[in-house]
C-alpha positions as CSV (number, residue, x, y, z in Angstrom):
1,X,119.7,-185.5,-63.4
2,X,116.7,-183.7,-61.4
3,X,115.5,-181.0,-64.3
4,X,112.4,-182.8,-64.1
5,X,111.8,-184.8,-61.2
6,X,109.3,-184.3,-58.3
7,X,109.9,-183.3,-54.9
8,X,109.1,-186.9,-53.6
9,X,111.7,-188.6,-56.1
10,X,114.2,-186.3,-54.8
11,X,113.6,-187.4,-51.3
12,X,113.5,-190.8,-52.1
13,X,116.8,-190.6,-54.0
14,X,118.1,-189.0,-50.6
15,X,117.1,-191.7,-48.4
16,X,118.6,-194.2,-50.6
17,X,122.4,-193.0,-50.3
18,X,124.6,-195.5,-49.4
19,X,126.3,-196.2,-45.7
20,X,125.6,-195.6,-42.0
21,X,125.7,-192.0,-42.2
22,X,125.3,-189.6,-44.9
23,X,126.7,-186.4,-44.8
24,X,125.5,-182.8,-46.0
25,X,128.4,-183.4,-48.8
26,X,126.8,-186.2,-49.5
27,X,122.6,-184.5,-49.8
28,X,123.9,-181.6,-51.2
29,X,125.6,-183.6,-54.4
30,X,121.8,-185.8,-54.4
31,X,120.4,-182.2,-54.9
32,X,122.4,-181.0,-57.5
33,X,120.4,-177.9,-59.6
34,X,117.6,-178.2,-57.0
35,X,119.7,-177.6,-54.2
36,X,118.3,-174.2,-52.9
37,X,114.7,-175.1,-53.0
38,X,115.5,-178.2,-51.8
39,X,116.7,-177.2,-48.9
40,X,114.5,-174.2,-48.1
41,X,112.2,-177.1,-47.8
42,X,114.5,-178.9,-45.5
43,X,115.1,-176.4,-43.2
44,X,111.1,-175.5,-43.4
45,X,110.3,-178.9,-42.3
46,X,111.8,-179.9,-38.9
47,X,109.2,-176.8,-37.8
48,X,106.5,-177.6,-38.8
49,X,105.8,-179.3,-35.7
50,X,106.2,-178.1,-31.8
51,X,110.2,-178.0,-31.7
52,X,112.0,-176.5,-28.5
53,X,115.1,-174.3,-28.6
54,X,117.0,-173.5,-30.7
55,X,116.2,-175.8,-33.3
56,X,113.8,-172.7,-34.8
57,X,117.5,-170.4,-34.2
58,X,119.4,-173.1,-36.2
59,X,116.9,-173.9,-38.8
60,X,116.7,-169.8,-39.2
61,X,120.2,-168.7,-39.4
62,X,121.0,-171.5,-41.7
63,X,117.6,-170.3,-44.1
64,X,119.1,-166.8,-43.9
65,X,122.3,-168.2,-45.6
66,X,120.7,-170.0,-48.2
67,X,118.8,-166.7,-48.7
68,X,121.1,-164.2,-48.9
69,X,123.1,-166.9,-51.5
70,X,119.3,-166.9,-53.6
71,X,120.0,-162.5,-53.5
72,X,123.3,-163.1,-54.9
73,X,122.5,-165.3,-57.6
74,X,124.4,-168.0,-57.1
75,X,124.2,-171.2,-58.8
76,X,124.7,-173.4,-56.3
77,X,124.7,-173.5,-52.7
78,X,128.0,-172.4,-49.9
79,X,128.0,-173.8,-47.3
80,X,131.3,-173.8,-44.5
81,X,133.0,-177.0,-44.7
82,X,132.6,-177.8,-41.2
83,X,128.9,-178.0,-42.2
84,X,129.4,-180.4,-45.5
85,X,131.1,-182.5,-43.3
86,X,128.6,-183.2,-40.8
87,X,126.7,-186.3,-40.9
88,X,123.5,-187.9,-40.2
89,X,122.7,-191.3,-39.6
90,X,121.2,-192.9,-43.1
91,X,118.2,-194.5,-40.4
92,X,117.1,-190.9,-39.6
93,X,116.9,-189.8,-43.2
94,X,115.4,-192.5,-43.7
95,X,112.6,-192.1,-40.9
96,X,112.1,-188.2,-42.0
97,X,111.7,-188.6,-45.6
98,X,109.2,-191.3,-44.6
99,X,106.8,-188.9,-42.5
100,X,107.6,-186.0,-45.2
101,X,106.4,-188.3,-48.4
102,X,103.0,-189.0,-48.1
103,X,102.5,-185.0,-47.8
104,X,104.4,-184.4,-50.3
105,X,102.9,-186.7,-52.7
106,X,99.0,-185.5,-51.8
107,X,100.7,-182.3,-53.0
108,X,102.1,-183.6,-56.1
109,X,98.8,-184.9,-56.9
110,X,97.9,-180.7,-57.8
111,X,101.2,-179.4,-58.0
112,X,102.2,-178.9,-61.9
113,X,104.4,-175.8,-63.2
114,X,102.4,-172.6,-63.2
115,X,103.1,-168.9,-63.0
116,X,106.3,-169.8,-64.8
117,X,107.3,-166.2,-64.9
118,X,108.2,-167.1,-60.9
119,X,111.0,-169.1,-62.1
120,X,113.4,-166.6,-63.9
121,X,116.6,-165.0,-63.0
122,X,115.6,-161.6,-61.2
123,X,112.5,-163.0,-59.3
124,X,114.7,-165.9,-57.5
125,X,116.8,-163.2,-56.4
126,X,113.6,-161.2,-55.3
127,X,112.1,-164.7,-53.9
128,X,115.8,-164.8,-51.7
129,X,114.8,-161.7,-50.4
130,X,111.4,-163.0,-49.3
131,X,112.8,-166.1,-47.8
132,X,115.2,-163.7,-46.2
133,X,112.5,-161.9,-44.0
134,X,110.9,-165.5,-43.3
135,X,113.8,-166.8,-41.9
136,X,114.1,-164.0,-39.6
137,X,110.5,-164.8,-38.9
138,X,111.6,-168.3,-37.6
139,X,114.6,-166.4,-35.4
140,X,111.9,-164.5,-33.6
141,X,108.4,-166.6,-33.7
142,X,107.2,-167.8,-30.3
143,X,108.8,-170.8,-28.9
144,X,107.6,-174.5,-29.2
145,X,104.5,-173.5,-31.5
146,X,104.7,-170.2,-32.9
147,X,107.2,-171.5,-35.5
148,X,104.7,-173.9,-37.0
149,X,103.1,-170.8,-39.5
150,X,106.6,-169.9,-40.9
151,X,107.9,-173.6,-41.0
152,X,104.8,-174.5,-43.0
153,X,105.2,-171.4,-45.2
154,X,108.7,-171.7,-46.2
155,X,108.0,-175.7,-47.0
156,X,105.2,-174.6,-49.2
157,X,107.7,-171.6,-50.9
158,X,110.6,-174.7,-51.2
159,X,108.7,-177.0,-52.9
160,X,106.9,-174.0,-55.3
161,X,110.6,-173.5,-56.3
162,X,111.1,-177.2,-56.7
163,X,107.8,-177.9,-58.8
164,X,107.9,-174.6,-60.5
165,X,104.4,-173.9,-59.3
166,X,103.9,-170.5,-58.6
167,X,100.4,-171.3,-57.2
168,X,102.2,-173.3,-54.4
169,X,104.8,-170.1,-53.8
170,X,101.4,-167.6,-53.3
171,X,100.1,-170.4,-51.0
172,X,103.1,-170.3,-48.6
173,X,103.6,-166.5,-48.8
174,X,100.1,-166.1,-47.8
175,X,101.0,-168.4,-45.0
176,X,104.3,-166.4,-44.4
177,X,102.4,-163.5,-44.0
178,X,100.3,-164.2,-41.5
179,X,103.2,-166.3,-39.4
180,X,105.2,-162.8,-39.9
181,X,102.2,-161.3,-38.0
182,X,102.4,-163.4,-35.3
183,X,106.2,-162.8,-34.9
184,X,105.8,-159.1,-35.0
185,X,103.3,-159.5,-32.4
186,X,105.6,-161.7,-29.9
187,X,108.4,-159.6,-30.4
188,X,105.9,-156.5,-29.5
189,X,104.5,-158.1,-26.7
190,X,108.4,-158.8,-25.2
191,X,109.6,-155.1,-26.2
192,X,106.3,-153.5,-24.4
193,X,107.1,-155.9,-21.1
194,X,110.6,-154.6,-20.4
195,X,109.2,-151.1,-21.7
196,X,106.9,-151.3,-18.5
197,X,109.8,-152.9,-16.4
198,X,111.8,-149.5,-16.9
């Protein structure tokens, strides 16, 4: 159903489910053969702004899954049933797929498949490795605004996957990169304190 369609019309499609709530079930059967990049750009998004505790933990344990999955080669995404069952209200999908599409769209505008050799087999299960070490950069980037670099860079890596631009993927590595730094550095900074405390 979604071989070919954007990132936006896949958003929009989510938004539109029927009810008061919809549940992960519910997203993940919208996302069908997008699914992974899908939500690598879901879990990307919620930090790309200033988010307290532990939404960044959350966000980054539940990347790591989807990662490690990506390693594996598996064709579609696992996740515990306790999780599927979860729901959202339809309103708040709504009201994030709303602030989320008019980025997305500028980005559309550019967006186009390129660097298709990024979409094969072995290098989504070297891209679930990459995606691996950025959601360990979300578990351990600075609170409230250090996240914003890593959030960015996995959105940017999400919707590469989803647009089959490769372009889009080198963008948010780039990004990832220098989010990593900044991660490294924190973690540093804390390891050096309680090395002077002792």
């Amino acid at each position: 159903m979604f071989s070919n369609a954007r990132t936006s019309q896949i958003l929009a499609a989510l938004a539109s489910q029927p009810g008061e709530r919809v549940t992960v079930r519910d997203i993940m059967a919208v996302l069908q053969d997008r699914a992974f990049a899908v939500l690598v750009v879901l879990l990307g998004l919620p930090n790309c702004l200033p988010m307290p505790p532990p939404i960044p933990l959350v966000c980054g344990l539940l990347l790591a899954l989807v990662a490690i999955q990506i390693m594996f080669g598996r064709p579609t995404p696992w996740l515990p049933s306790q999780l599927l069952n979860r729901s959202i209200a339809r309103t708040d999908v709504e009201r994030a797929v709303a602030r989320a599409m008019p980025t997305f769209r500028r980005l559309e505008r550019f967006s186009r498949p390129r660097l298709t050799f990024l979409d094969t087999p072995l290098t989504m299960r070297l891209m679930g490795a990459v995606i691996l070490v950025m959601a360990l950069g979300l578990l351990f980037a600075p609170p409230f605004i250090g996240q914003i670099p890593m959030g960015l860079a996995v959105c940017l890596v999400g919707l590469g996957l989803v647009e089959r631009d490769g372009v889009v993927v080198i963008g948010g590595l780039v990004i990832g990169a220098f989010g990593l730094t900044l991660s490294l550095g924190f973690v540093y900074a804390i390891l050096s304190g309680i090395e002077s405390i002792f």
